[in-house]
C-alpha positions as CSV (number, residue, x, y, z in Angstrom):
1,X,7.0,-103.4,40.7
2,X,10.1,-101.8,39.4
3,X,12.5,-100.7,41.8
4,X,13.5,-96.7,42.3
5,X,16.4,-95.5,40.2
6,X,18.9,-93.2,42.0
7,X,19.7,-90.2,40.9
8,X,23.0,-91.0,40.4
9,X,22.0,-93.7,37.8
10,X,19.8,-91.4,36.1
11,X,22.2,-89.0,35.7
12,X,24.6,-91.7,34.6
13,X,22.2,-92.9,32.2
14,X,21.5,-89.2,30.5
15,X,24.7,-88.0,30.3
16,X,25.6,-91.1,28.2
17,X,22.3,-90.4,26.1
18,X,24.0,-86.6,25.7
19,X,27.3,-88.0,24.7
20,X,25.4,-90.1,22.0
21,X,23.1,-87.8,20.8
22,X,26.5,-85.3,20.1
23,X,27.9,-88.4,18.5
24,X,24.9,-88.1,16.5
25,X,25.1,-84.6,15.4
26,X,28.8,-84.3,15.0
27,X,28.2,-87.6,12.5
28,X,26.2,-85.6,9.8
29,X,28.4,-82.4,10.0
30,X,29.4,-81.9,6.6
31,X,32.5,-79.4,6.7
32,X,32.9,-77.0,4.0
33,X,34.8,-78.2,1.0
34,X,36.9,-75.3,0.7
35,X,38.5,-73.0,3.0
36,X,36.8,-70.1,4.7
37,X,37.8,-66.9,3.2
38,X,38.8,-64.5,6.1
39,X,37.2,-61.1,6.2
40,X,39.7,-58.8,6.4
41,X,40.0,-56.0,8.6
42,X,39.2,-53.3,6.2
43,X,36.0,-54.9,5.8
44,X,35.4,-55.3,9.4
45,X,36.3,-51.5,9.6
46,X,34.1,-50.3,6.2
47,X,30.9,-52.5,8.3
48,X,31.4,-50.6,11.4
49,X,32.1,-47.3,10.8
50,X,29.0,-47.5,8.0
51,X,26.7,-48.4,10.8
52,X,28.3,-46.1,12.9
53,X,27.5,-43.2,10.8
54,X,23.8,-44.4,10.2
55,X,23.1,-44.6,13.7
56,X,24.4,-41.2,14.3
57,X,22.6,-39.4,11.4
58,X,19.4,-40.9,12.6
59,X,19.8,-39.7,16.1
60,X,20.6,-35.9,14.8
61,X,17.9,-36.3,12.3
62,X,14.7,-38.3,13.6
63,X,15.1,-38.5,18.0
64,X,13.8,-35.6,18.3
65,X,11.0,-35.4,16.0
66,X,9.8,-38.6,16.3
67,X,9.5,-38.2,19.8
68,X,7.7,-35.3,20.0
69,X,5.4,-36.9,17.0
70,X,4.6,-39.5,20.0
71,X,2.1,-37.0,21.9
72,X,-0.4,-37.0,19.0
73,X,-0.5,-40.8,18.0
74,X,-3.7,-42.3,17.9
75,X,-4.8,-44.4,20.5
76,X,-5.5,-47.2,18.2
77,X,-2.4,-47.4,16.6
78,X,-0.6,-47.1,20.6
79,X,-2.0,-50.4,21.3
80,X,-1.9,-52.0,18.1
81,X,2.1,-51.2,18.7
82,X,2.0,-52.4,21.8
83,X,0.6,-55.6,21.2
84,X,3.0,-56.0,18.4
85,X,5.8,-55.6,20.7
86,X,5.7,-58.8,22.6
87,X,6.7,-60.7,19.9
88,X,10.4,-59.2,20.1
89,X,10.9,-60.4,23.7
90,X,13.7,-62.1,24.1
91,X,12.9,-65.4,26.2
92,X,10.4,-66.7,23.5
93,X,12.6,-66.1,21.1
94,X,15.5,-68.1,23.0
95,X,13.8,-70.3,25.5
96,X,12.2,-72.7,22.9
97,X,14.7,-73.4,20.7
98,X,17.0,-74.3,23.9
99,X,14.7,-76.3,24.9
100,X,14.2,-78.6,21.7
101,X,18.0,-78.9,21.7
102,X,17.8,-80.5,25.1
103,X,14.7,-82.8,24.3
104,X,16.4,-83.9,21.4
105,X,20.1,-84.7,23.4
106,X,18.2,-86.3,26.4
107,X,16.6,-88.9,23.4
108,X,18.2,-92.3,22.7
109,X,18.4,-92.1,18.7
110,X,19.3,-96.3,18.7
111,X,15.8,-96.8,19.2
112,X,14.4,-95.3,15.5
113,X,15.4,-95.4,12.1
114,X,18.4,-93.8,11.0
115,X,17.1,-91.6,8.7
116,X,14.5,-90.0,11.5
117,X,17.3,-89.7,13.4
118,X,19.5,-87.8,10.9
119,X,16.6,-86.0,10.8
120,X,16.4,-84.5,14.0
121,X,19.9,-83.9,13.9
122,X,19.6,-81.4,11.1
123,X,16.4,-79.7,12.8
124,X,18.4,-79.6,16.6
125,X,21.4,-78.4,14.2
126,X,19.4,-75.0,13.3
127,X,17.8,-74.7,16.7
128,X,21.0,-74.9,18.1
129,X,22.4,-71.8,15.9
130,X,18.6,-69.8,16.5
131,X,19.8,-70.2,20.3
132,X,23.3,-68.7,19.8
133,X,22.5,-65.9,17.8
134,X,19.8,-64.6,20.2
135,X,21.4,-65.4,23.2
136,X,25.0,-63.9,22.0
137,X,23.2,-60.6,20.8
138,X,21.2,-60.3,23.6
139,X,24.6,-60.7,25.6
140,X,25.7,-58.2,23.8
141,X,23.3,-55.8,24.2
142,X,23.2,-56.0,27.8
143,X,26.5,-55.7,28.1
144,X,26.2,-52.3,25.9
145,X,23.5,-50.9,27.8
146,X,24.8,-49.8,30.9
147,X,28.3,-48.8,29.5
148,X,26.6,-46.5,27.2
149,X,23.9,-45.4,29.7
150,X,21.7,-43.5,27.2
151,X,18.3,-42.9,29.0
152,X,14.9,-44.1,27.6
153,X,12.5,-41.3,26.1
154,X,10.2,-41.3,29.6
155,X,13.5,-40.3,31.4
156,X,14.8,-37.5,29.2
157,X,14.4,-33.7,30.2
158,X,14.6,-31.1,27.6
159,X,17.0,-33.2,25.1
160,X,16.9,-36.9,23.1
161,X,21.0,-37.2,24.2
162,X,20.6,-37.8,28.0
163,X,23.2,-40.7,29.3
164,X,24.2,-41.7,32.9
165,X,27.2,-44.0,31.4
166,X,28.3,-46.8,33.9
167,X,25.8,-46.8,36.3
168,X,25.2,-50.8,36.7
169,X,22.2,-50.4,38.9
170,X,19.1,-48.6,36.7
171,X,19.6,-51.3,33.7
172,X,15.9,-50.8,32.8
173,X,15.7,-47.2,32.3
174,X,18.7,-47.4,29.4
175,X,17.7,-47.7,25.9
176,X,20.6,-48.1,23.5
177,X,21.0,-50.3,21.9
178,X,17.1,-51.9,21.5
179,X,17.1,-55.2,22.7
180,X,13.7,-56.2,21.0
181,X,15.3,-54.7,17.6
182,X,18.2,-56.4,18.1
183,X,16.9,-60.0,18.7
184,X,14.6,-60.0,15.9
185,X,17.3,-58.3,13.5
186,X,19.7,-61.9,14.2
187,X,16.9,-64.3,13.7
188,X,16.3,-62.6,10.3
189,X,19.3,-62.8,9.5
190,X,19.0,-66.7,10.0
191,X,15.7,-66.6,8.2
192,X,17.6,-64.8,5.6
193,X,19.8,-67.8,3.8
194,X,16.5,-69.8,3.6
195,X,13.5,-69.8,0.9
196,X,12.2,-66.4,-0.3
197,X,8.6,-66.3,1.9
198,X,10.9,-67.0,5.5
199,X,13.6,-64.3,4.2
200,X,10.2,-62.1,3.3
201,X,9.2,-62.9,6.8
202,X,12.1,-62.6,8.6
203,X,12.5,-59.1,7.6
204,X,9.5,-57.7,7.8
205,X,9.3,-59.1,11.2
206,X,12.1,-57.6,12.4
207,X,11.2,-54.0,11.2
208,X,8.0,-53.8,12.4
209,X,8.8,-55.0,15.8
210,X,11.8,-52.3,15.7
211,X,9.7,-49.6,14.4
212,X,7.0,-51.0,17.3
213,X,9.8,-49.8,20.0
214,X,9.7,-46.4,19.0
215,X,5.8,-46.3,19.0
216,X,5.3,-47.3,22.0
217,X,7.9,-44.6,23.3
218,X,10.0,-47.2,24.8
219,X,13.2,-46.6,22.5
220,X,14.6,-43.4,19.7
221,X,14.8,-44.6,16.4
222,X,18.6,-44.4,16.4
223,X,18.7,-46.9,19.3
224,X,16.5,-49.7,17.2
225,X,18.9,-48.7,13.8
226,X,22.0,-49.8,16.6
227,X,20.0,-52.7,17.5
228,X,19.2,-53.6,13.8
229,X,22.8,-53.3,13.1
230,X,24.4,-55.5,15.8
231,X,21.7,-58.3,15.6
232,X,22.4,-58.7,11.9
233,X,26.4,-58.8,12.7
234,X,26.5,-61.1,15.0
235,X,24.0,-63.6,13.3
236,X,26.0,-63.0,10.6
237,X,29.1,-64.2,12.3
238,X,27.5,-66.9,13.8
239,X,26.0,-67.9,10.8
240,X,28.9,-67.8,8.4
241,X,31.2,-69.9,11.4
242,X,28.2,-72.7,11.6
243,X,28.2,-73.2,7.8
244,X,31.9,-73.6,7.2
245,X,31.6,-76.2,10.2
246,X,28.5,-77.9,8.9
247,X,26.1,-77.5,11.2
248,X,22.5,-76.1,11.1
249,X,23.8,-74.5,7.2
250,X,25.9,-75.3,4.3
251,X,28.0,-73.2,1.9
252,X,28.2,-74.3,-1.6
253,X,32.0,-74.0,-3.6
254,X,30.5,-71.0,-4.9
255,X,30.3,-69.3,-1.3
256,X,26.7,-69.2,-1.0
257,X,24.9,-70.6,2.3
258,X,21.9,-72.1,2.7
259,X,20.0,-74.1,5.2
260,X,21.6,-77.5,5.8
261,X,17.7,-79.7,5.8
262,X,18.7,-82.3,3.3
263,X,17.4,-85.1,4.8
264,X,13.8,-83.2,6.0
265,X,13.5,-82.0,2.6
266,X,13.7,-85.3,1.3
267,X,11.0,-86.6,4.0
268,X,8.8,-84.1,2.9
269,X,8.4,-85.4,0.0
270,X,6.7,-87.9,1.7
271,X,2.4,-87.7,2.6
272,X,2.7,-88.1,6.4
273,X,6.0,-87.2,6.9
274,X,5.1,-85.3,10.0
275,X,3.4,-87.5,11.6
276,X,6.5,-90.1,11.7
277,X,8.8,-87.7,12.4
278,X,7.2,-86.8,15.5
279,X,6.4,-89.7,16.8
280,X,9.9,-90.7,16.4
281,X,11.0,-88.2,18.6
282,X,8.8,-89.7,21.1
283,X,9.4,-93.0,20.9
284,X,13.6,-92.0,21.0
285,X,12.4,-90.3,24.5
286,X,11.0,-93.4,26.4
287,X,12.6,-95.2,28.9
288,X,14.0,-98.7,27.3
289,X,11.1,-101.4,28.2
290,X,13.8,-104.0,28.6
291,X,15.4,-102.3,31.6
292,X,12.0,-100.0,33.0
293,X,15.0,-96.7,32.7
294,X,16.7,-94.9,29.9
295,X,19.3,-96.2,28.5
């Protein structure tokens, strides 16, 4: 019978198995051949001040109506929206991806074939920029909530523009910016620099889980546009920065960025491809028989 292993040697033993699996990924970063144009400040200030103005015009414009429009929506259509909903929360948008970034960092990648391996780096590569963009939005967001203080439609008297700014303690009854609207917006965005049908999905995705806010009378529509708005900028920023440093995307001399799945596209190609890959994955996880604990 194999003898316990501390916890100290286990933790020992993973934190090399990190180390190596960032040797890994760091290996197949291909950095951008040419130098990353800045965007400068007048742009920055054109991008803001546009989405600025759109917000606001929606607000004077739609708030209002659309929330008195609320009282006479069909019951059908309330809980089709609220079903709908769900899909914008922001832990199942987050949580997996983290977690295949860990799974694939806790694996020993010496025990497969290189190009498996190189494999899974690309796919943790991707997951690893669907993580940041959700989790630094949603950061964001929360952040915004409070400062701004605008009160959700069940909360309002006789007006749409009712805020309580900087009151820390009643984050759930604030409503601007739309956290739902703003998570799905940056992983559009991401689905955005791949093939047509996930850019096609992406998008629609993200609008009707935005538009789903306002139905179910949780948000205005000018707090999903703000939502809309920073999702997109952020992923954008996050995007652009993993692409000139190689990881998860690539940009081409011509400035265009794409998904960086070279090596899975060329498994594809393969019949069964999936069903080595995966395994692979496994097999990387498993304790080292020689020893009886990871190595």
């Amino acid at each position: 019978m194999t003898d316990p292993v501390s916890p100290s040697t286990l933790l020992a033993v993973y934190s090399d198995r990190v180390r190596r699996s960032w040797r890994m990924l760091a290996s197949y970063r291909q950095r951008s051949r040419r130098t990353s144009p800045r965007i400068g400040a007048d742009r920055v200030a054109v991008v803001v001040l546009g989405g600025a103005v759109l917000i606001f015009v929606t607000a004077l414009l739609f708030d209002a109506r659309l929330f008195a429009a609320l009282d006479h929506q069909p019951d059908a259509s309330e809980a089709f929206f609220k079903w709908i909903t769900q899909f914008g929360k922001f832990g199942w948008l987050l949580i997996p991806p983290g977690l295949l970034v860990i799974i694939v960092a806790m694996a020993d990648w010496r025990q497969v074939g290189q190009r498996n391996a190189a494999a899974w780096a690309e796919i943790a590569a991707f997951a690893s920029v669907i993580f940041m963009v959700v989790a630094v939005s949603g950061l964001l967001t929360d952040v915004l909530k409070p400062l701004v203080g605008r009160l959700r439609p069940p909360f309002v008297g006789d007006t749409v523009f009712e805020f309580a700014p900087l009151v820390f303690s009643g984050y759930a009854n604030f409503s601007f910016p739309s956290g739902h609207a703003t998570t799905m917006s940056a992983v559009a965005v991401v689905l955005a620099f791949g093939p047509t049908g996930w850019r096609t999905v992406g998008v629609v995705a993200a609008l009707v889980v935005a538009w789903s806010r306002v139905m179910v009378g949780a948000h205005f529509p000018s707090d999903v546009v703000a939502g809309l708005f920073i999702g997109a900028s952020v992923s954008y920023l996050i995007v652009r920065a993993m692409a000139y440093g190689g990881y998860g995307f690539r940009r081409a001399l011509d400035g265009r960025i794409t998904w960086r799945f070279g090596v899975v596209n060329r498994l594809r190609r393969h019949r069964g491809w999936l069903s080595a890959l995966l395994p692979a994955l496994w097999i990387a996880l498993r304790p080292a028989p020689a020893s009886g604990i990871p190595t």
